[in-house]
C-alpha positions in Angstrom: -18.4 11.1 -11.3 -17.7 14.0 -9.5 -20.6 16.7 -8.1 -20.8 19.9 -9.9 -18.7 22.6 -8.6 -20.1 25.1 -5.8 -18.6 27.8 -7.7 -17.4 28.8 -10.7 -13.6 28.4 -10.9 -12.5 30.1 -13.4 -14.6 33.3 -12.5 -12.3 32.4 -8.6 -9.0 32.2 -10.4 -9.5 35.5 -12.6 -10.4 37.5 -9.5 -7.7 35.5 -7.1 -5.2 36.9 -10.0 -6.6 40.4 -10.1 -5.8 40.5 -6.2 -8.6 39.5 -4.4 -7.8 37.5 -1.4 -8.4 33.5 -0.8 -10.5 34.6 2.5 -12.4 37.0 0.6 -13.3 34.5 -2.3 -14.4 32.1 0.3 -16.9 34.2 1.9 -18.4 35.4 -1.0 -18.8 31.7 -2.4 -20.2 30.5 1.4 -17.2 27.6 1.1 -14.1 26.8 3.2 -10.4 28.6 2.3 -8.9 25.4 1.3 -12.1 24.7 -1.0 -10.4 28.2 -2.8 -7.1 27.0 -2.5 -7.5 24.4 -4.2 -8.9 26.0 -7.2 -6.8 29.1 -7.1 -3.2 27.1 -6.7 -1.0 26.7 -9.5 -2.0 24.2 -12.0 0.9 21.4 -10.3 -0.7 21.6 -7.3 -3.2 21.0 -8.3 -2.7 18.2 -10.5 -0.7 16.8 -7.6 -4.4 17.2 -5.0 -6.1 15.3 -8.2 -3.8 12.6 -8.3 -3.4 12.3 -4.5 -7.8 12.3 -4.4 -7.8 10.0 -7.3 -5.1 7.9 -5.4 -7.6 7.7 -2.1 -10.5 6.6 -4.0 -8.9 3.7 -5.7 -7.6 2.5 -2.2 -11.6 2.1 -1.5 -12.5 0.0 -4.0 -13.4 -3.4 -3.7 -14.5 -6.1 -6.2 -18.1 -6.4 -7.1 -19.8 -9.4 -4.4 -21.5 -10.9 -7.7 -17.8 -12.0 -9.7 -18.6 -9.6 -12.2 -15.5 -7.8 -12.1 -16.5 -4.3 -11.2 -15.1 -2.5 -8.7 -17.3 -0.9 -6.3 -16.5 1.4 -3.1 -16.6 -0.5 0.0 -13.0 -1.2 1.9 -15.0 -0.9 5.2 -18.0 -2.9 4.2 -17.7 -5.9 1.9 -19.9 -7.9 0.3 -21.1 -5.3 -1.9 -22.4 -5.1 -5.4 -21.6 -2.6 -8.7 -24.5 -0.7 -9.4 -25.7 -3.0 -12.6 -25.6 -6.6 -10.2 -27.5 -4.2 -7.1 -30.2 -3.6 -9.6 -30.3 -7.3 -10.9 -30.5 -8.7 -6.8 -32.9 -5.8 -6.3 -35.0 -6.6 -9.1 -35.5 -10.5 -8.2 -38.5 -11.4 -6.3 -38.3 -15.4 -7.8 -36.1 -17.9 -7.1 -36.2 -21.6 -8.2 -38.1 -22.6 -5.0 -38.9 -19.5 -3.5 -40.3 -16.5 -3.7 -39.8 -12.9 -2.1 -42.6 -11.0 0.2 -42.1 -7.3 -0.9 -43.2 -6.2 2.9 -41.4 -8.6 5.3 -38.5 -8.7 2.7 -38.7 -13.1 3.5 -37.5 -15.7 0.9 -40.5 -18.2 2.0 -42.2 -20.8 -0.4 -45.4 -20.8 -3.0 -47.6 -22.2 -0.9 -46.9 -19.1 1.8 -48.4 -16.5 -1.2 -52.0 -16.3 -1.9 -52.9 -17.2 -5.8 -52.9 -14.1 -8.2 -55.2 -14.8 -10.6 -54.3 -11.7 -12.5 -50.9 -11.8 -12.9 -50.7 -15.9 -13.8 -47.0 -15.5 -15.9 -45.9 -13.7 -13.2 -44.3 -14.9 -10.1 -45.8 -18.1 -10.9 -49.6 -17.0 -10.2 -48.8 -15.4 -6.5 -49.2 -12.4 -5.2 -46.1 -9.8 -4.3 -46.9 -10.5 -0.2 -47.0 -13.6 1.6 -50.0 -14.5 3.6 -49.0 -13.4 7.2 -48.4 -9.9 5.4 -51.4 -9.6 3.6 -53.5 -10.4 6.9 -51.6 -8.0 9.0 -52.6 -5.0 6.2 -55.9 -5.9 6.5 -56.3 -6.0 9.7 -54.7 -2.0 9.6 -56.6 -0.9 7.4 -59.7 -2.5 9.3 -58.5 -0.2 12.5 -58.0 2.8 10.6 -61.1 2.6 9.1 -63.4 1.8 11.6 -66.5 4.5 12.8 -69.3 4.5 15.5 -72.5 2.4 14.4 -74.8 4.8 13.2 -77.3 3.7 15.9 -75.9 4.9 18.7 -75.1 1.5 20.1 -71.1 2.0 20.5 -70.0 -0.3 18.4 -67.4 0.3 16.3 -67.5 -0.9 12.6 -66.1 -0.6 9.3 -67.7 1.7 7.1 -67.4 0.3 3.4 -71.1 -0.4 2.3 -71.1 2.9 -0.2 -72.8 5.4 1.0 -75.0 3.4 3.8 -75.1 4.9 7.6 -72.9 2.0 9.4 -74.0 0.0 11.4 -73.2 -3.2 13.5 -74.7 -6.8 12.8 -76.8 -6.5 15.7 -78.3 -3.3 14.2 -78.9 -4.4 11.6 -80.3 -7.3 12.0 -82.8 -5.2 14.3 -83.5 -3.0 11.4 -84.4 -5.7 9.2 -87.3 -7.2 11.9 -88.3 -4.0 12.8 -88.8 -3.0 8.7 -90.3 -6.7 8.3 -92.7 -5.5 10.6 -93.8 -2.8 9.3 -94.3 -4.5 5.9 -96.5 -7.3 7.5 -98.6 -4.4 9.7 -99.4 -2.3 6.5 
């Protein structure tokens, strides 16, 4: 399917035949002289461009990798698929004895996906990302989510406890005596 035009053509022919020049059509319409050439030359000439365009593009197709029979543009790099068999391969994440990590974009077994409890029908009852991917996004979101303990000790920690000042194990187990304390005293 072709692009829609830059310009309108037939406005480019009327004024091309009512004497305006092929430069001065191309600067008004911000494209290239033979872009107006093109569109401004008789109609065989341009039937013969079509043709010769048309020509060029069925010298780069190739058949569709899948067998399906659909020719698909690739002459430099084959192997490739029509857009209906891309979306299929795309689309897969299960194979009889494998499955597909959505992150490291790995074929690796079941037992390499954490049980999805959720989802059981699908993907067999595992989750989209293997283990080793899983960790590893933990572990980022960990870092990038870590603040000062609120007790001025210096140690980093992850602040997820709603609402709570953070604050290391240490801390906190210091808190609790020290509160403990105070309970017993009073």
């Amino acid at each position: 399917m072709a692009p829609p035009p830059r310009f309108d053509h037939e406005e480019a022919r009327r004024l091309y035949a009512a004497g305006v020049s092929r430069v001065e059509l191309a600067e008004r319409y911000g494209v290239t002289v033979n872009g107006i050439y093109r569109v401004t030359a008789s109609p065989e000439v341009r039937a013969r461009y079509e043709a010769y365009q048309e020509a060029k593009q069925q010298s780069y197709r190739v058949p569709c990798a899948n067998g399906c029979g659909a020719l698909v543009h690739g002459r430099y790099r084959p192997g490739r698929f029509c857009v209906d068999c891309a979306t299929k391969e795309r689309a897969t994440s299960v194979r009889p004895d494998t499955l597909h990590c959505s992150r490291c974009d790995l074929w690796l077994p079941d037992s390499a996906f954490p049980s999805n409890k959720a989802g059981r029908g699908m993907r067999r009852g595992r989750h989209a990302m293997c283990r080793a991917c899983s960790t590893e996004i933990r572990r980022e979101y960990r870092e990038r989510n870590k603040v000062p303990c609120s007790h001025g000790c210096g140690t980093m920690v992850l602040h997820e406890n709603g609402g709570k000042p953070p604050e290391c194990h240490p801390c906190a187990v210091e808190r609790v005596k020290t509160e403990r304390r105070q309970r017993v005293a009073a």
